[in-house]
matplotlib code that plots the C-alpha trace (Angstrom):
import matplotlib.pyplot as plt

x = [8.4, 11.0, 9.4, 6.6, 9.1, 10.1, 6.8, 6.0, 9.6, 9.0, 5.6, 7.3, 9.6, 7.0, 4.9, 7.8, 8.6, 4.8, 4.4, 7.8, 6.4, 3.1, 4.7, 7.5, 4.2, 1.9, 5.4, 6.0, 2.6, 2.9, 5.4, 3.7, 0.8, 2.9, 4.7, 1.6, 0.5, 3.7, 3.7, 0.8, 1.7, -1.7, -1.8, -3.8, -4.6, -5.6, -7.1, -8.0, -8.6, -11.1, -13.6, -14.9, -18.0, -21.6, -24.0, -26.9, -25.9, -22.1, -18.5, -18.7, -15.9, -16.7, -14.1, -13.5, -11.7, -11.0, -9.6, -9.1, -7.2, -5.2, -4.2, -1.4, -3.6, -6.8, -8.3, -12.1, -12.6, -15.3, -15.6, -17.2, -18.0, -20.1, -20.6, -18.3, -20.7, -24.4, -25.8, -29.1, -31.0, -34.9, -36.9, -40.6, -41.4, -40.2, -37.5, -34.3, -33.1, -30.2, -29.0, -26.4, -25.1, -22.8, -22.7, -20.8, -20.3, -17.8, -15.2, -13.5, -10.0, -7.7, -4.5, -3.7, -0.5, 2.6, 5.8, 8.6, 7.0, 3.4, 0.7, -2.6, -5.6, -9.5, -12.0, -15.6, -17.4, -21.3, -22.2, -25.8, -26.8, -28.9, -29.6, -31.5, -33.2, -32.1, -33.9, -30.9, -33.2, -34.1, -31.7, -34.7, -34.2, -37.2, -37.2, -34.8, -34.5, -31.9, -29.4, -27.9, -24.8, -22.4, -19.1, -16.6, -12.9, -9.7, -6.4, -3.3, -0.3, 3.1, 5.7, 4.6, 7.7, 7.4, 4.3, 3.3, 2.1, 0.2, -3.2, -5.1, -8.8, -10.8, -14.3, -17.9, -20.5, -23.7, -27.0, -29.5, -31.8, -33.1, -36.6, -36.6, -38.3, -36.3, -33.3, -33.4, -30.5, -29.2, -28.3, -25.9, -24.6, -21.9, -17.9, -15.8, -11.7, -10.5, -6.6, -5.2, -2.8, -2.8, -1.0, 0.0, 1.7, 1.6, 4.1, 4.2, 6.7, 4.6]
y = [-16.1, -16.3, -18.7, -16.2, -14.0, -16.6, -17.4, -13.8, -13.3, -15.9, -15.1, -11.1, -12.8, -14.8, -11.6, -10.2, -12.8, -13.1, -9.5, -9.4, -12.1, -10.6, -7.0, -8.5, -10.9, -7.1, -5.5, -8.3, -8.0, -4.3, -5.0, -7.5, -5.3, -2.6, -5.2, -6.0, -2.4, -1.7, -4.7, -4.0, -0.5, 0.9, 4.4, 6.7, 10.6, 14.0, 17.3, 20.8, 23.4, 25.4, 25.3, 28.5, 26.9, 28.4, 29.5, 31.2, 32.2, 33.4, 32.0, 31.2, 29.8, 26.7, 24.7, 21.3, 17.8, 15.1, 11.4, 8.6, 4.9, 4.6, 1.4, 1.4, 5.0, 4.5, 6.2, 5.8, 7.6, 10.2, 14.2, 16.7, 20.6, 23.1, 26.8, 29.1, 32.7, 32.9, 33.7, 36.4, 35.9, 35.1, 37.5, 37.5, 40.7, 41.8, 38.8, 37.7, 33.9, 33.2, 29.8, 27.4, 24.2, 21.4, 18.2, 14.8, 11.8, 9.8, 10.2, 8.6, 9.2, 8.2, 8.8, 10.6, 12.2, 11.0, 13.2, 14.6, 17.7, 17.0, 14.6, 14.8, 13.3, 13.0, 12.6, 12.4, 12.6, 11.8, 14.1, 14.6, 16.8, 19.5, 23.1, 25.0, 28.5, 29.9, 32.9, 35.1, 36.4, 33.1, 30.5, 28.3, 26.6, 27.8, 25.7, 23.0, 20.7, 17.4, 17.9, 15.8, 17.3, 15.8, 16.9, 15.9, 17.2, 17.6, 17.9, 18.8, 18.2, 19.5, 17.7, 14.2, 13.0, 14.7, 13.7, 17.4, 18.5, 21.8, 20.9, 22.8, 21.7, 22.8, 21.0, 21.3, 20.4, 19.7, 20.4, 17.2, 17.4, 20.2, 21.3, 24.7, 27.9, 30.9, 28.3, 26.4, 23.7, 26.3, 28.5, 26.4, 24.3, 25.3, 25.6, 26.0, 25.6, 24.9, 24.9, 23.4, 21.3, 17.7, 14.8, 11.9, 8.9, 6.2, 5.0, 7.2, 5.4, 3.4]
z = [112.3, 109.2, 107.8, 107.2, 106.5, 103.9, 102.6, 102.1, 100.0, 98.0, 96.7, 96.3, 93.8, 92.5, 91.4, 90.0, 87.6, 86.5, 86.4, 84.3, 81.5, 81.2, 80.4, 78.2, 76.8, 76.2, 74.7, 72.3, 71.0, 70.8, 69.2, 67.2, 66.1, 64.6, 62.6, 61.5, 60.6, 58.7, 56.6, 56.0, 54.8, 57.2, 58.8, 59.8, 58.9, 60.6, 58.9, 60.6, 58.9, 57.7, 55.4, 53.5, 51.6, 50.7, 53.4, 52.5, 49.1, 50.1, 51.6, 55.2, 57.4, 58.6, 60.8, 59.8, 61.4, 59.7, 61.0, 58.6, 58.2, 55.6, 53.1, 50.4, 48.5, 49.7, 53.2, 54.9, 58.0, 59.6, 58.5, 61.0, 60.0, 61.8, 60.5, 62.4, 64.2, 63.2, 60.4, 61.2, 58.5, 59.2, 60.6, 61.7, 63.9, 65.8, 65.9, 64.3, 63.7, 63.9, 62.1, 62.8, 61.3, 61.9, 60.6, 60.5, 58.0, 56.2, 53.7, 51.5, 49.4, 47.1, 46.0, 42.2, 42.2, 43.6, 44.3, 46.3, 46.8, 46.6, 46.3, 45.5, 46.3, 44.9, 48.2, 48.7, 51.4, 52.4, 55.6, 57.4, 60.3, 61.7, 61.0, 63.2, 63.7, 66.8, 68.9, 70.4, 72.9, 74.7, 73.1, 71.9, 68.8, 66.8, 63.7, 63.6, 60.3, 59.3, 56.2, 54.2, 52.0, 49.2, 49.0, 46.2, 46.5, 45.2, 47.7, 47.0, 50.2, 50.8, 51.9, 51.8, 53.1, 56.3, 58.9, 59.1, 55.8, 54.6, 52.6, 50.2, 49.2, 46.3, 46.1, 45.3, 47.8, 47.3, 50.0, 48.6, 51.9, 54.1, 55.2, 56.9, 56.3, 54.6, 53.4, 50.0, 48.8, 46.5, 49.4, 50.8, 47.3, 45.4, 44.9, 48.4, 49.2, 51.9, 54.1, 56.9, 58.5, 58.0, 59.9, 57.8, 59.5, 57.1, 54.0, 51.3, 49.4, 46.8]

ax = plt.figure().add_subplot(projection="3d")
ax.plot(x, y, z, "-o")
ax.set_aspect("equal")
plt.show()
């Protein structure tokens, strides 16, 4: 019987001392990787905020994420907006539309301006989705049509030393594809700004 006993201590310790290597193995190249990502000065980014950009001919609040990689000054990562409420707009009696809008794409940025209290940044982003015609009385979309939008930018951070920073926009976006009644590309083209927080967790020093 302690030989079993035996047996079954033996293979205890032998788990352990696998099970120890492989951790210290997955630490090292943890480790490893993040040697990797600083040397090769590669980080990543995080906006929200909000957007207040043209919607049917005036500002509307739009909420806005952003997620990006990061290399030496340049960034590529993914954009999402949707229009914040309803917009009633299109009527056809005895009804009222309501329209809605959100959208994704990519975007891309590069560093300008370099200092200790700011830095600034051009970005452009390419972003397509879908805006739709809703009825409020039976939640049906009515009229539903894909978009296409072009949004140039200008950005301007706070405290780019610190990995919380404050970030002001000022761009100009541009509607370039849209097919639904009672909205042209004029309606939702034109200048917008925009503010939020942004999380920054890459080298700034070069």
């Amino acid at each position: 019987m302690y030989k079993c006993y035996l047996g079954l201590l033996l293979c205890f310790f032998q788990f352990a001392i696998i099970a120890q290597s492989s951790d210290s193995l997955n630490q090292g190249k943890i480790n490893n990787f993040t040697d990797f990502l600083k040397n090769k000065n590669i980080g990543w980014i995080a906006f929200a905020g909000f957007d207040m950009a043209p919607a049917m001919g005036d500002l509307h609040e739009q909420i806005r994420l952003d997620i990006a990689l990061t290399h030496h000054k340049l960034s590529l990562g993914m954009t999402y907006s949707s229009l914040l409420g309803v917009l009633e707009q299109y009527v056809i009696f005895p009804n009222t539309y309501r329209l809605h809008a959100q959208y994704g794409g990519v975007i891309l940025g590069v560093r300008t301006i370099h200092s200790k209290w700011f830095n600034g940044y051009l970005n452009a982003a390419y972003n397509w989705g879908q805006m739709t015609w809703e009825n409020p009385l039976s939640k049906e979309y009515v009229f539903s049509s894909k978009s296409q939008f072009i949004k140039p930018e200008f950005e301007i951070v706070t405290y780019p030393g610190f990995w919380l920073q404050l970030s002001a926009k000022v761009g100009y976006q541009h509607l370039t594809k849209l097919d639904l009644p009672k909205v042209d590309l004029a309606d939702f083209s034109g200048f917008f700004y925009s503010l939020g927080l942004k999380i920054n967790l890459r080298n700034e020093k070069y």
